[in-house]
DRENPA-3360 file (N, C-alpha, C; in nm, 2 decimals, always signed):
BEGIN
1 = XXXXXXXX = -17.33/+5.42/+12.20/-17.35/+5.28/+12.18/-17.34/+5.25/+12.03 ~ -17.42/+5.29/+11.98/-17.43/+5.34/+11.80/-17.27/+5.32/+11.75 ~ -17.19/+5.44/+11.84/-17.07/+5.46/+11.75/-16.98/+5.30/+11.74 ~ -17.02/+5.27/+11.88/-16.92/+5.16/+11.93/-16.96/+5.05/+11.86 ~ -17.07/+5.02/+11.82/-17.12/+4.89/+11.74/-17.04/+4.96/+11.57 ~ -17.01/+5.09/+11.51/-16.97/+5.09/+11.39/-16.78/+5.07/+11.41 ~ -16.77/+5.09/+11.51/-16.62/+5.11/+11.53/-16.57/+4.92/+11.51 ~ -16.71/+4.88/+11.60/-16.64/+4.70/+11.60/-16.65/+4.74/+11.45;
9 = XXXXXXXX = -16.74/+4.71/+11.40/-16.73/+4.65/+11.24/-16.60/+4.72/+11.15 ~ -16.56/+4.84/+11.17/-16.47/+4.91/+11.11/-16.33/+4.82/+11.11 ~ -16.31/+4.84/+11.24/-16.15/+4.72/+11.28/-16.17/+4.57/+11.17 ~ -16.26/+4.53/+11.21/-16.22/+4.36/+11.15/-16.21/+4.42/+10.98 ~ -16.30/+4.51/+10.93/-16.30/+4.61/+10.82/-16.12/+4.59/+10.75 ~ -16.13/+4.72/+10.85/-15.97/+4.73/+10.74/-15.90/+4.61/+10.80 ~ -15.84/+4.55/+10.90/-15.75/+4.40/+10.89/-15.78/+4.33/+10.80 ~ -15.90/+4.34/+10.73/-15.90/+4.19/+10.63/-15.83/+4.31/+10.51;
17 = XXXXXXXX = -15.94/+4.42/+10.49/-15.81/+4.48/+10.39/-15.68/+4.48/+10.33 ~ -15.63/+4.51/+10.50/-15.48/+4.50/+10.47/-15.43/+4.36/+10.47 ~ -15.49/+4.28/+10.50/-15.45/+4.10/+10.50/-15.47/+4.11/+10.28 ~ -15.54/+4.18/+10.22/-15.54/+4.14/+10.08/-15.37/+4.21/+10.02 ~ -15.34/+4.28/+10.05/-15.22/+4.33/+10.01/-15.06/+4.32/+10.13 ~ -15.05/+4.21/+10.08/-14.92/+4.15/+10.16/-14.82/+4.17/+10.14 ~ -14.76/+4.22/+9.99/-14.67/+4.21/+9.89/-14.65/+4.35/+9.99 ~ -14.71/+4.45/+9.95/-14.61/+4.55/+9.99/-14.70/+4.64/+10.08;
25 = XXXXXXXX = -14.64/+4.79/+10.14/-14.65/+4.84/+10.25/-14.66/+4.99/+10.23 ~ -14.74/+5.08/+10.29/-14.67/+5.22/+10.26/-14.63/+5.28/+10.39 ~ -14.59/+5.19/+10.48/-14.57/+5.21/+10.64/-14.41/+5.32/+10.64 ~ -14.36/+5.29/+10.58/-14.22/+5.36/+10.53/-14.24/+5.45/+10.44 ~ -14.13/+5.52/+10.41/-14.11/+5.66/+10.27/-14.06/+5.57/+10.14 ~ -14.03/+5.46/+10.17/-14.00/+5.37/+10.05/-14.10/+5.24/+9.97 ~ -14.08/+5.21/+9.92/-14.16/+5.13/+9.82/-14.11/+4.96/+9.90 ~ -14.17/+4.91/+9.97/-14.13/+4.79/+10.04/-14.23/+4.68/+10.00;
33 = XXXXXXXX = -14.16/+4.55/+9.96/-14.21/+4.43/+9.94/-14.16/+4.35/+10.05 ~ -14.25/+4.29/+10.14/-14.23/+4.20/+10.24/-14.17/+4.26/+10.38 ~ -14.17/+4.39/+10.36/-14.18/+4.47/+10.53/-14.03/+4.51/+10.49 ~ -13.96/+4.55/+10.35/-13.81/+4.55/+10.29/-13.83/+4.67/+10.17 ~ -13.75/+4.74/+10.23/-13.70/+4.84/+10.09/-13.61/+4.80/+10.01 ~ -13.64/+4.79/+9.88/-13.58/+4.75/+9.77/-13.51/+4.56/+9.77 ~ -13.64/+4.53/+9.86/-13.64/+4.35/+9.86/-13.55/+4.34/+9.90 ~ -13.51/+4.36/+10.00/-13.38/+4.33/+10.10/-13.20/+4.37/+10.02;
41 = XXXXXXXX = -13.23/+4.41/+9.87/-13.11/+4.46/+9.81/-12.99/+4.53/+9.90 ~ -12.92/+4.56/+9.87/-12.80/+4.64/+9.94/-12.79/+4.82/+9.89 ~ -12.86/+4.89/+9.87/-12.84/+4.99/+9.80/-12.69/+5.04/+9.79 ~ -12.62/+4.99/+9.93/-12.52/+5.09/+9.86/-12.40/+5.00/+9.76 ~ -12.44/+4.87/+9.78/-12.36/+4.79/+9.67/-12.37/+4.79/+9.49 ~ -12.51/+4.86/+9.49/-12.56/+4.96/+9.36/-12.42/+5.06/+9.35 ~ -12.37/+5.15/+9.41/-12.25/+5.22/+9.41/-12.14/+5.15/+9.34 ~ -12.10/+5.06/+9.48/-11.94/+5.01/+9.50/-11.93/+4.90/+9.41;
49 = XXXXXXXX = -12.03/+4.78/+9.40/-12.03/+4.69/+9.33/-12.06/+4.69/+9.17 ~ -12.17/+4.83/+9.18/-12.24/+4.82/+9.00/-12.29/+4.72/+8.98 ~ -12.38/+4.65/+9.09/-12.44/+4.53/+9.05/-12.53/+4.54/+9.20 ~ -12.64/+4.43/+9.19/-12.78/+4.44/+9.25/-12.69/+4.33/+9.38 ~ -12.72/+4.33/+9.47/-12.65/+4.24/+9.56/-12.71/+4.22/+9.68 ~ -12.72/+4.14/+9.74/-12.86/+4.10/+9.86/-12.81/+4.10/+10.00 ~ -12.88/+4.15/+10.09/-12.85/+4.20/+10.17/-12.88/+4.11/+10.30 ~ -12.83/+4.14/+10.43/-12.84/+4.04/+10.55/-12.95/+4.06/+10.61;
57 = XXXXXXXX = -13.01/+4.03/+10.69/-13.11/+4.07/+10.82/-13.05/+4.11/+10.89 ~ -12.91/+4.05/+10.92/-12.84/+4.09/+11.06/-12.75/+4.24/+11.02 ~ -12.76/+4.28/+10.91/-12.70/+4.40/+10.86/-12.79/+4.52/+10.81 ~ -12.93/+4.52/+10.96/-13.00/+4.60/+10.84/-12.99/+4.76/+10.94 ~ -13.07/+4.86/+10.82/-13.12/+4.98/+10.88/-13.21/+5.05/+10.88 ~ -13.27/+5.11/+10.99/-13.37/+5.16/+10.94/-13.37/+5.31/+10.92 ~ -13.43/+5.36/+10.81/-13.42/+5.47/+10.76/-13.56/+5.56/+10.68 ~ -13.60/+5.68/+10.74/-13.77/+5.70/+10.76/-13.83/+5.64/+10.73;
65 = XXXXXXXX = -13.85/+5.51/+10.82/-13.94/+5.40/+10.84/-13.91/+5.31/+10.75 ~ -13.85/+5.27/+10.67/-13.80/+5.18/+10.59/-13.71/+5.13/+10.63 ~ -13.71/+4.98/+10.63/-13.59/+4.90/+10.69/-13.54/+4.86/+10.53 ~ -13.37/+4.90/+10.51/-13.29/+4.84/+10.42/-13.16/+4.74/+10.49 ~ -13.13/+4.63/+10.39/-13.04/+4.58/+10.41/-12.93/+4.59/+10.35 ~ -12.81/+4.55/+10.41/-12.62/+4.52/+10.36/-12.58/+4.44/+10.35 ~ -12.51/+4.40/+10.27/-12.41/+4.27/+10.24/-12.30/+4.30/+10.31 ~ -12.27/+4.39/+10.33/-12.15/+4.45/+10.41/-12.14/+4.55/+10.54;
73 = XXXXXXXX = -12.12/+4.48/+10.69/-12.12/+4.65/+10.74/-12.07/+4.74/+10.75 ~ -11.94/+4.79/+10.67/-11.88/+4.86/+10.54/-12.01/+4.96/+10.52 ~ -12.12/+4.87/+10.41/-12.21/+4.95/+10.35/-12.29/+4.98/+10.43 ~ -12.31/+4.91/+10.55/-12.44/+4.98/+10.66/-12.39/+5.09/+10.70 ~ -12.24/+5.11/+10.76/-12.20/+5.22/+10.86/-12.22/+5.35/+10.71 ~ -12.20/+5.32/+10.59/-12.16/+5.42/+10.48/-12.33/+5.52/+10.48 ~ -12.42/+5.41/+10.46/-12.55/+5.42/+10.43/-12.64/+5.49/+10.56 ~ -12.57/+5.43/+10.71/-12.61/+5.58/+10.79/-12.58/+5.69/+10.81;
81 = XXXXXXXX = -12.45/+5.71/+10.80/-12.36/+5.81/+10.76/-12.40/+5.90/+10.68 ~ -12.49/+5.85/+10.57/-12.54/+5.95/+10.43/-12.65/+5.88/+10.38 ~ -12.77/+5.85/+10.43/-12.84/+5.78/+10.36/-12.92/+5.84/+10.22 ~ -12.89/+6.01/+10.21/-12.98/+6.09/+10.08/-12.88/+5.99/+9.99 ~ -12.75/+6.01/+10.03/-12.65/+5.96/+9.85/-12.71/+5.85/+9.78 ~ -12.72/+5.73/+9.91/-12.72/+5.60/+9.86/-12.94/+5.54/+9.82 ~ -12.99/+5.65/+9.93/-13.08/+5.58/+9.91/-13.17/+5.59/+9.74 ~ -13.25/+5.53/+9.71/-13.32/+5.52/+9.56/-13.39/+5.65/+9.57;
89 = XXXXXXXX = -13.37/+5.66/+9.38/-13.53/+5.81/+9.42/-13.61/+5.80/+9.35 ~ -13.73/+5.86/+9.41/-13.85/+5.87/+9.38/-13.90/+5.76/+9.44 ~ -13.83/+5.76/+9.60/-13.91/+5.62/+9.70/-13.90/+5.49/+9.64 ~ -13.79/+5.47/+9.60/-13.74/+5.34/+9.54/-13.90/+5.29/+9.44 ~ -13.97/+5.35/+9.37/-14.02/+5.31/+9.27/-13.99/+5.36/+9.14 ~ -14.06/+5.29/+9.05/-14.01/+5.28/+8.92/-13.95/+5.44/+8.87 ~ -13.86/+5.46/+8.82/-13.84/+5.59/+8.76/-13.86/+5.61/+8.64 ~ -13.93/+5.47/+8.56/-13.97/+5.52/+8.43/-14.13/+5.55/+8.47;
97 = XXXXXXXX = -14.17/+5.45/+8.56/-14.34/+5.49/+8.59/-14.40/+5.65/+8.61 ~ -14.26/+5.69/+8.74/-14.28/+5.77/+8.79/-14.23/+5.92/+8.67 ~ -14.18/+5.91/+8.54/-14.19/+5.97/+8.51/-14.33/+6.02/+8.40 ~ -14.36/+5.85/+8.44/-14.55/+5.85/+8.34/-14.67/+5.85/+8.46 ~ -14.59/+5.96/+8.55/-14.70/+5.99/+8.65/-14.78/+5.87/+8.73 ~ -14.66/+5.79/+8.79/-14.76/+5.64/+8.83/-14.64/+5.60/+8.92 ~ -14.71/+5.51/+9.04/-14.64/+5.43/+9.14/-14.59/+5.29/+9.07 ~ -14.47/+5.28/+9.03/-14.51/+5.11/+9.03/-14.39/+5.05/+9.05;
105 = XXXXXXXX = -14.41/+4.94/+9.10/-14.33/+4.81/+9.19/-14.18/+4.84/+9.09 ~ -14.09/+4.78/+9.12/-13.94/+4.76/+9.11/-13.93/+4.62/+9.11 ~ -13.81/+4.58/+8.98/-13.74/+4.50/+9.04/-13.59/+4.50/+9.01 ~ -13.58/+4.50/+9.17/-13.41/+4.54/+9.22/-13.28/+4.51/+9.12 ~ -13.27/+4.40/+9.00/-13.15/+4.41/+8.96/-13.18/+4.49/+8.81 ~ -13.30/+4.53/+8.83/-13.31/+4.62/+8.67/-13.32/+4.79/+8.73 ~ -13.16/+4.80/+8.71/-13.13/+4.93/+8.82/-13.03/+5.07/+8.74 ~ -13.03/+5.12/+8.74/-12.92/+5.23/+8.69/-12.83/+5.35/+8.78;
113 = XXXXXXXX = -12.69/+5.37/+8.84/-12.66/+5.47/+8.87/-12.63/+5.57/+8.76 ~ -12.71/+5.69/+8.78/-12.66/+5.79/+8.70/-12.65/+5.93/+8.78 ~ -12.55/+5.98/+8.74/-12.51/+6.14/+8.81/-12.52/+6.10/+8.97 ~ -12.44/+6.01/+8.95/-12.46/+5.97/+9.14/-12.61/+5.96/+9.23 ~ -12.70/+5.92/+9.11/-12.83/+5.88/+9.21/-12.87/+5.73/+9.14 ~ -12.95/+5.67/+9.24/-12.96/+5.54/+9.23/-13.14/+5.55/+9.18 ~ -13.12/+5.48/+9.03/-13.27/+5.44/+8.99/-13.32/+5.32/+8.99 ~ -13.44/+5.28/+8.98/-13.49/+5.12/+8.99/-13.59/+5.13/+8.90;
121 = XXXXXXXX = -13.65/+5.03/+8.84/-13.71/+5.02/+8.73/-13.76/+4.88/+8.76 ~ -13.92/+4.91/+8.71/-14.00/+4.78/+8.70/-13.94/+4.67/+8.65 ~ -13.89/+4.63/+8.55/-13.81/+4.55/+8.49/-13.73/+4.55/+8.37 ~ -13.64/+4.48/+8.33/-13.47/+4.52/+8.23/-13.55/+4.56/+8.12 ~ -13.70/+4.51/+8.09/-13.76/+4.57/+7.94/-13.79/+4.71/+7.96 ~ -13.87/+4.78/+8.12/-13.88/+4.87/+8.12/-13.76/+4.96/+8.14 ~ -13.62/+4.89/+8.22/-13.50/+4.98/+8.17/-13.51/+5.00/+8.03 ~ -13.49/+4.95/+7.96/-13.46/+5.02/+7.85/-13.55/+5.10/+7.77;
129 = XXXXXXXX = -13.64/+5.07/+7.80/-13.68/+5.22/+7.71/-13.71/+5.34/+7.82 ~ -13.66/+5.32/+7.96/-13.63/+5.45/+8.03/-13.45/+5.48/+7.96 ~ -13.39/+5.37/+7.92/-13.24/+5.42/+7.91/-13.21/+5.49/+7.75 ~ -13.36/+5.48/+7.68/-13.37/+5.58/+7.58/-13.38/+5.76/+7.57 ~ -13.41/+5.80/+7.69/-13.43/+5.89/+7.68/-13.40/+5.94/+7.85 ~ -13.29/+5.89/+7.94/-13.25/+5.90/+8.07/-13.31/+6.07/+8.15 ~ -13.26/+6.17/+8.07/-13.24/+6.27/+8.13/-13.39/+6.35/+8.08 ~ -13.48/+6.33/+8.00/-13.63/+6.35/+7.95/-13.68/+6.25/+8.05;
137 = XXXXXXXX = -13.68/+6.14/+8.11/-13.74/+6.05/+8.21/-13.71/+6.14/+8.36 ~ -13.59/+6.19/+8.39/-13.55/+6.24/+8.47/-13.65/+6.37/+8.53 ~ -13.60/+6.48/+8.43/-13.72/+6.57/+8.45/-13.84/+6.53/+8.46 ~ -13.88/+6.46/+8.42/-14.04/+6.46/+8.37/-14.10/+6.37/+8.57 ~ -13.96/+6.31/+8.58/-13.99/+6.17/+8.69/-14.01/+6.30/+8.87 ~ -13.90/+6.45/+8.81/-13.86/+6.49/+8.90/-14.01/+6.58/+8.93 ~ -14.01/+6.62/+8.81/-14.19/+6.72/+8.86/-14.30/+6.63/+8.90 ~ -14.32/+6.52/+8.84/-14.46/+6.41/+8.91/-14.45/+6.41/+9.09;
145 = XXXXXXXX = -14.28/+6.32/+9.10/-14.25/+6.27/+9.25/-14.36/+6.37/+9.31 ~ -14.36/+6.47/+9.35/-14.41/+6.57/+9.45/-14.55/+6.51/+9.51 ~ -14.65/+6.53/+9.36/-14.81/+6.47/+9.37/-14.80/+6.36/+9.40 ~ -14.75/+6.25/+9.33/-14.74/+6.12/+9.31/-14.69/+6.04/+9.44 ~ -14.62/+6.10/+9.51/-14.60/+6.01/+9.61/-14.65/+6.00/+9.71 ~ -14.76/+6.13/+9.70/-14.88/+6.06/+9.80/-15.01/+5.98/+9.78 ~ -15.00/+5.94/+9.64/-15.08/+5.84/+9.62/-15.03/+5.73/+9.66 ~ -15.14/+5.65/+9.73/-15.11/+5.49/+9.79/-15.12/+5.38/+9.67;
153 = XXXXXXX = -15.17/+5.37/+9.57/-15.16/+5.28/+9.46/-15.03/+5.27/+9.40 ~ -15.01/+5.12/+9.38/-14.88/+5.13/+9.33/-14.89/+5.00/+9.19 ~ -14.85/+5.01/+9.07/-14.91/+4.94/+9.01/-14.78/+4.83/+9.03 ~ -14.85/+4.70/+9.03/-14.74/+4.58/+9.03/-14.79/+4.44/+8.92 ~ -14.68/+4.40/+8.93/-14.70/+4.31/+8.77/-14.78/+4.19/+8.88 ~ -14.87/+4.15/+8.77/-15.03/+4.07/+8.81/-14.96/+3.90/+8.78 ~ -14.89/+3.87/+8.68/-14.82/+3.71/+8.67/-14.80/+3.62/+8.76;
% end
């Protein structure tokens, strides 16, 4: 009886919790704002296009628990077909964060392919001083990911 009177209180508990963080999700292996990996972007139009490009609803996929969208279904059929190529790494968060040992938010057109993998970055000021030193961000980004991505905190800009 005991347990069951702590159990009610636990439920309404975490729903308001999770009712405080809306923005984003750790329900998927990716970094999602609004129930969307990489905010409904196209990843694989990062490839073909070289540019950030927004994707359908009616073109989407889902991929270990992350739903991504396409501008093209071109790029859906490509992106099931191979989703390691196209998808972002280090869980589509930041790659400069994650090489400063930290989760944090993205945003989609402040982006870089390099060596055929797709990076995303907090914003074009934090591209660039990740694009100072690409392949020292790289290593440093590749030994964190492991620990780091199972931390649930993700730092996001407060404005």
């Amino acid at each position: 009886m005991k347990m069951m009177r702590i159990m009610g209180l636990a439920v309404p508990m975490v729903a308001a919790l999770l009712a405080l963080c809306p923005l984003q999700s750790w329900a998927g292996e990716y970094f999602e704002r609004n129930g969307l990996a990489i905010e409904g972007y196209d990843p694989v139009a990062y490839f073909t296009e070289k540019k950030a490009v927004k994707g359908s609803p009616e073109l989407s996929y889902e991929y270990e628990g992350s739903i991504f969208y396409f501008a093209t279904a071109a790029h859906r059929e490509a992106f099931a077909s191979n989703p390691g190529k196209f998808s972002p790494q280090y869980g589509g968060y930041c790659a400069y964060g994650m090489a400063k040992g930290y989760k944090a938010a993205i945003d989609p057109v402040a982006f870089m392919v390099v060596g055929g993998k797709l990076y995303l970055n907090y914003s074009d000021t934090v591209r660039a001083q990740w694009m100072t030193d690409i392949p020292g961000y790289v290593r440093k980004a590749d030994l964190n990911w492991p620990d780091v991505k199972e931390v649930g905190r993700t730092y996001e800009q407060t404005e």
